[in-house]
N, C-alpha and C positions, 0 to 999 in steps of 0.2 A: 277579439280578446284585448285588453287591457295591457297596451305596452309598459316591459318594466325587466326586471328581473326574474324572471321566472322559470331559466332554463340553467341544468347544468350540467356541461358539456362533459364524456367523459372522451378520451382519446387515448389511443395506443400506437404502435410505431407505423399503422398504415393508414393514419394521418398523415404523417413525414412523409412517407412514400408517397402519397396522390401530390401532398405540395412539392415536387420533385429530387429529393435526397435522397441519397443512395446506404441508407441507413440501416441496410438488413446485416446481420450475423453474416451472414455469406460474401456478403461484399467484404465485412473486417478480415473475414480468415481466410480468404480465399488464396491470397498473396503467401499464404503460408505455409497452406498444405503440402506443398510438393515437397518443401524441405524435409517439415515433419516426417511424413510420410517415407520419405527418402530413406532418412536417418532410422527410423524406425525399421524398415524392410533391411536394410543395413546390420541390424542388431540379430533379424531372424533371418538372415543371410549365414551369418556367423556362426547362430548355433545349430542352423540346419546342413548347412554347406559346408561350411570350413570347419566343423567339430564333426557332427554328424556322420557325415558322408564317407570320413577315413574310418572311422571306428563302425559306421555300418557294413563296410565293404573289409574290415580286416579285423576286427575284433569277435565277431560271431563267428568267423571262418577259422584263426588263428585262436585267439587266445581271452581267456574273458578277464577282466579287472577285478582287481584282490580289493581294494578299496573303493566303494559310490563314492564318499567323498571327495575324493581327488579327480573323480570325472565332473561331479559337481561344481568344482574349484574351478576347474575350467570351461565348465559352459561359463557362469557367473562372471568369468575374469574380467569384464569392462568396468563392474559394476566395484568387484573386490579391490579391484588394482588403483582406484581413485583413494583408499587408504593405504593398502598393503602393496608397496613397493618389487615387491617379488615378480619377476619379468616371466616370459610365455615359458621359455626355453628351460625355466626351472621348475616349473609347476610340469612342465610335460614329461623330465626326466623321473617326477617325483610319482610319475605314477608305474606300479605295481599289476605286471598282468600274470596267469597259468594260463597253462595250455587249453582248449577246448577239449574235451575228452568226445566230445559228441559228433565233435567236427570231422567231417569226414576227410577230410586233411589229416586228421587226425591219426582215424580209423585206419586207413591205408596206406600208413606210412607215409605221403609223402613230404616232400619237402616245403617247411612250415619259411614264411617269410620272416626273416629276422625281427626281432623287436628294434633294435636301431634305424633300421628302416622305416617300420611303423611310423616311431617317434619322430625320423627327418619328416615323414609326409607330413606326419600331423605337426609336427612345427610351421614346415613351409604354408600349411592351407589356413593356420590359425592367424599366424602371423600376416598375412596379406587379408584374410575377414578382420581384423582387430583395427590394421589400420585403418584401411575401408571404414570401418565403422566411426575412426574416432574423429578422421575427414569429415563424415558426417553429420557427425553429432555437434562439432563445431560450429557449422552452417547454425546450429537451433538454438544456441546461448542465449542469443538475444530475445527467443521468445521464452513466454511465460509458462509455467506449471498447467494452470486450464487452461490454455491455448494446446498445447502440447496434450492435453486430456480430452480435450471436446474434437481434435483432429482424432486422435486412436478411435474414438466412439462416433464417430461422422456426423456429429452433429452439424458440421460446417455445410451440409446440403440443406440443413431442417431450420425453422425460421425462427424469429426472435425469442419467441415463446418456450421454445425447445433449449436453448442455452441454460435456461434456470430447471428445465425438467431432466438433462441428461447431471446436474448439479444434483439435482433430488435423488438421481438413479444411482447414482455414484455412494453419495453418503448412504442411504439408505438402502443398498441392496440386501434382499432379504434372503437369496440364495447362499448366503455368506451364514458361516457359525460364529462369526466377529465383527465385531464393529469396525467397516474400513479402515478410519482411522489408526485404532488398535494394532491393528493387525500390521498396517506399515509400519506403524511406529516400532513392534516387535521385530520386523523383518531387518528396518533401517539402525535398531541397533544386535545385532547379529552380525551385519554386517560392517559396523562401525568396531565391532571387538570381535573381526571374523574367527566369530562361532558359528564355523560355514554349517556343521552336522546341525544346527536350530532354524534351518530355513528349512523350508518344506521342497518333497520333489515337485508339485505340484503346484507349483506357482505359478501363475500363466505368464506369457511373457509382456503382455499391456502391464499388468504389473508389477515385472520386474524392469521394465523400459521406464515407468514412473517411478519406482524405486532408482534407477541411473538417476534422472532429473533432479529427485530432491538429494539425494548422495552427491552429486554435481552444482551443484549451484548453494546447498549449504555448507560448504566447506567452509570452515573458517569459523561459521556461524554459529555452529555450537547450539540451533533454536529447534523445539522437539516439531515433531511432525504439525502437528496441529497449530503451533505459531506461525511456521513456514507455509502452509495451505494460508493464511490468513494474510500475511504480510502477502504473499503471491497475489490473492483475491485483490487486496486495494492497486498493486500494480498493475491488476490486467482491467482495472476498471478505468483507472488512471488510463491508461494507451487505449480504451475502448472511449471514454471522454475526448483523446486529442483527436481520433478519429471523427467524433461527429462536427467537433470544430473545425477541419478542416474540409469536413464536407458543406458545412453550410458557408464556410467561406466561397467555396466554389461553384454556388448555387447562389447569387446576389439576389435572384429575385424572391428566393423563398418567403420572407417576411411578409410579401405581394400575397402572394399564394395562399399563404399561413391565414391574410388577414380575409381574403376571399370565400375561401373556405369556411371559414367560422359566420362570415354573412349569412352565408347560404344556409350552415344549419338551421342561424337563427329566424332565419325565414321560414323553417317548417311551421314556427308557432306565433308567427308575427311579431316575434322580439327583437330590438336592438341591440342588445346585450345582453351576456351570459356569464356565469361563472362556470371555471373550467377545472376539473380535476382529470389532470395527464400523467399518464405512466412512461411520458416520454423525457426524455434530459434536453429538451430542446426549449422551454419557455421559458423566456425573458417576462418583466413586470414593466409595464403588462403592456399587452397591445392595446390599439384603441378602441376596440370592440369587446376588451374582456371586462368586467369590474374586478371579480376576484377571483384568483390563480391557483393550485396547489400543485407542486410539482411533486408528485409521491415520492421519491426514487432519485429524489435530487434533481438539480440541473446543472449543465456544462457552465453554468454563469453564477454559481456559485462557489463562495471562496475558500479557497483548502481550509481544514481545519484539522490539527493535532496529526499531520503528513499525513492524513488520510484521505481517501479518492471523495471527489464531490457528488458521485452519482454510486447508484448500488446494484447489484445482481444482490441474489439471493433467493431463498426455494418458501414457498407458500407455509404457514403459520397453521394449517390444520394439517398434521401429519400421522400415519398410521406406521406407528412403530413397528416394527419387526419383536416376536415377544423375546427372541434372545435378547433383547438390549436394554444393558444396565442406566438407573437412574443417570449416576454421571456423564455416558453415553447421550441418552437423549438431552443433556443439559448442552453438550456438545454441538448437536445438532440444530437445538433450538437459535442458537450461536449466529448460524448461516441463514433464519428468517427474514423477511422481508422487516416483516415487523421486530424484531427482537434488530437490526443492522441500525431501521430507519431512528427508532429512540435511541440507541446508543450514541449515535455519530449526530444526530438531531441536526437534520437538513433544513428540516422546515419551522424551526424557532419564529424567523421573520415574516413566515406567508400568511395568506387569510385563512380563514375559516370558509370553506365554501359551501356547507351544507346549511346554508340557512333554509328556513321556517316556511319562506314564501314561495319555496320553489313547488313549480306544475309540475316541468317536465323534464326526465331524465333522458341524454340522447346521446346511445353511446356510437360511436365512428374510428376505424382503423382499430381494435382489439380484435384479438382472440378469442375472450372469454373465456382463456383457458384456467385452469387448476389454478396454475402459478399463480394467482392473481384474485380467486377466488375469496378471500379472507375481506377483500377491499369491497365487495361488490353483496356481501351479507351484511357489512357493518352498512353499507347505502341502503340497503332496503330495510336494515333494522329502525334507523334511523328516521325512515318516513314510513316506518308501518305499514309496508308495502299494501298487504292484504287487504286492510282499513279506511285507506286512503285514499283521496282522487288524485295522486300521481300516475302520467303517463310516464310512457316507456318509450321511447322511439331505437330501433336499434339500425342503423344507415348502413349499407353495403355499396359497394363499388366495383361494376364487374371489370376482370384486368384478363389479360393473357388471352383475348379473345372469347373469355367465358360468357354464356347467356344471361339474360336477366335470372330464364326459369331456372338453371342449375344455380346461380349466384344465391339468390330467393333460397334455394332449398338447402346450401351450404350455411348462409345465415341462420334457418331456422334450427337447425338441429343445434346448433350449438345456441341460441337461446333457449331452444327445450332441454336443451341437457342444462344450463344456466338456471333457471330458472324450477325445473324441479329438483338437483340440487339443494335449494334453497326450499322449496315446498319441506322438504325434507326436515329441516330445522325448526319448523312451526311447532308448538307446542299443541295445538289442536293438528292432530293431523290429517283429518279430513278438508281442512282451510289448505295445507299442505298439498294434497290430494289433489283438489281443486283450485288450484290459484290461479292457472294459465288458460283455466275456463273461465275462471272471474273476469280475469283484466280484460278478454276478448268481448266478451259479452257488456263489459262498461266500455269497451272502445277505449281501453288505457294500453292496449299493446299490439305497439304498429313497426311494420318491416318496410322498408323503405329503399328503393333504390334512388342514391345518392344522384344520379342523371335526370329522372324525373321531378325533382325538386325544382320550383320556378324562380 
């Protein structure tokens, strides 16, 4: 073959990983979990334990409450008291019991436990879960809103791919009759002019813990829910940027590695050079082995622009609406795409163009291939007429954690068959569609590869 240009690399964050960085999701948040965590167990300490517990053990026996609201007032109190100044001790007096008629305390005359007593317990048990709690929550200031979001929802076990899909679960959950957003926005002002009767009983408490967080940290701020998720997004992208700076700081050789690696690709095809489209924040312009670079998603080595972060999270660009959700709504959402983030804030003004004319072979290494990312990998194949054309495919795996070639081999392929019919999918012939992943086999354009077997 004709040495030249002819290959174009794609890569995702287990590139990083094989050149040795410790650049997984798990490794960012890991440091963080316990506090989260902490603070949050804290909060349903409080309304299980310290509210709970006295009104379970003397409210159905003794006496039942004349007003929900005022029991509500005080589950809620962490969240209410960050505007409404009114202390434990008042809210508890303020509440309103009768006697149980059913209760068999009742029935047989005996003697009912004072309500002043009641109200000492339940000040003593609220008042030591409140503080507790707000010990706690102190600990968490310094983290972020989706830090604080993707801990509640554990995403911090699940890998890089999964950060932008528990984002997509979030905005877009379809077991909802509201639009997330909406719906906090509704709740966080209820709570800002506590009109405690327009909260719902049925709140869960993940989302009244992130109701605390944006109630707490916008104070002052005065910015509606959907500015403060945003302004929050470039902050946690920002401290997710200084993270991989400092890991590559403490990886000198990586550069070595980085340049190694990309040899070896290019030796699948006998080229010297490639051009590279990364979904990772880690390339510099350029190495000596690359010609031309795109860094999708920004890089750490790019320069702030207009305080906002140089790299991006965001949720994939083909979305299936949920049909409760209004146009405005999905404009909203469109908002948080990969594609609607990367034009706004326009990272890549200065890069090249990598999809040129001449290129054979696509050879993708360290991706997922997952959803998130989907939108990027149909414009590639539209682009060179997948079906049409003599471009190959090369898709490189890496077996890690002890795993074999043959499970590696067969973890790779599923996610190219599901990749790739996907995309069958989109054909306008759909028998071309149907059969594509027959095509390319049969012209020897689509090959699996273990990245060790490479010479």
């Amino acid at each position: 073959m004709l040495r030249g240009t002819k290959n174009l690399i794609v890569t995702g964050n287990g590139f990083d990983l094989y050149c040795g960085l410790n650049s997984t999701f798990k490794k960012f948040i890991e440091s963080k979990y316990d506090e989260i965590n902490n603070s949050y167990n804290s909060y349903l300490n409080y309304k299980s334990e310290s509210i709970g517990k006295i009104l379970r053990e003397n409210i159905n026996n003794f006496y039942l409450i004349k007003n929900e609201d005022k029991t509500k007032f005080l589950n809620l109190f962490p969240l209410i008291h960050i505007n409404d100044k009114k202390e434990l001790d008042t809210v508890i007096e303020e509440l309103q019991f009768y006697h149980n008629p059913n209760s068999a305390f009742f029935k047989e005359r005996k003697k009912l436990k004072g309500l002043t007593e009641i109200k000492d317990e339940l000040l003593s048990s609220t008042q030591r879960g409140y503080l507790k709690f707000l010990e706690d929550s102190k600990r968490i200031d310094k983290y972020n809103f989706w830090e604080i979001l993707l801990v509640l929802y554990g995403s911090y076990e699940k890998s890089w791919y999964d950060i932008e899909k528990e984002m997509s679960n979030f905005l877009l959950n379809s077991n909802r009759k509201n639009f997330i957003i909406d719906e906090i926005q509704t709740q966080y002002d209820s709570f800002l002019n506590n009109n405690i009767s327009k909260i719902p009983h049925d709140l869960s408490p993940k989302i009244e813990f992130l109701l605390f967080t944006i109630l707490n940290k916008n104070v002052g701020k005065e910015l509606s829910v959907e500015n403060f998720l945003k302004e929050e997004l470039f902050r946690f992208e920002n401290k997710f940027a200084e993270f991989i700076k400092k890991d590559i700081q403490s990886h000198t050789d990586y550069k070595y590695k980085r340049r190694d690696l990309f040899n070896k690709l290019n030796r699948l095809t006998n080229s010297h050079r490639s051009n590279v489209l990364t979904f990772n924040y880690t390339m510099s312009k350029h190495p000596h082995n690359i010609k031309k670079v795109k860094s999708v998603h920004g890089s750490i080595y790019n320069s702030l622009k207009n305080n906002h972060s140089n790299i991006i999270f965001g949720i994939d660009a083909n979305i299936n609406y949920p049909d409760f959700m209004s146009e405005t709504s999905k404009k909203t959402i469109y908002s948080y795409t990969k594609t609607y983030r990367t034009l706004n804030y326009q990272f890549n003004n200065n890069e090249d163009t990598v999809l040129d004319k001449n290129i054979k072979n696509i050879i993708f290494f360290g991706h997922s291939l997952g959803d998130s990312d989907y939108s990027y990998f149909q414009s590639i194949f539209d682009y060179y007429n997948l079906y049409h054309s003599e471009v190959s495919l090369y898709f490189i795996f890496s077996p890690h954690g002890g795993s074999s070639d043959i499970y590696s081999r067969e973890k790779q392929s599923d996610k190219v068959i599901n990749l790739l019919k996907n995309y069958g999918n989109t054909l306008e012939n759909k028998d071309h569609g149907l059969n594509l992943i027959h095509k390319l086999i049969i012209e020897d354009r689509l090959k699996i590869e273990n990245l060790n077997n490479i010479i």
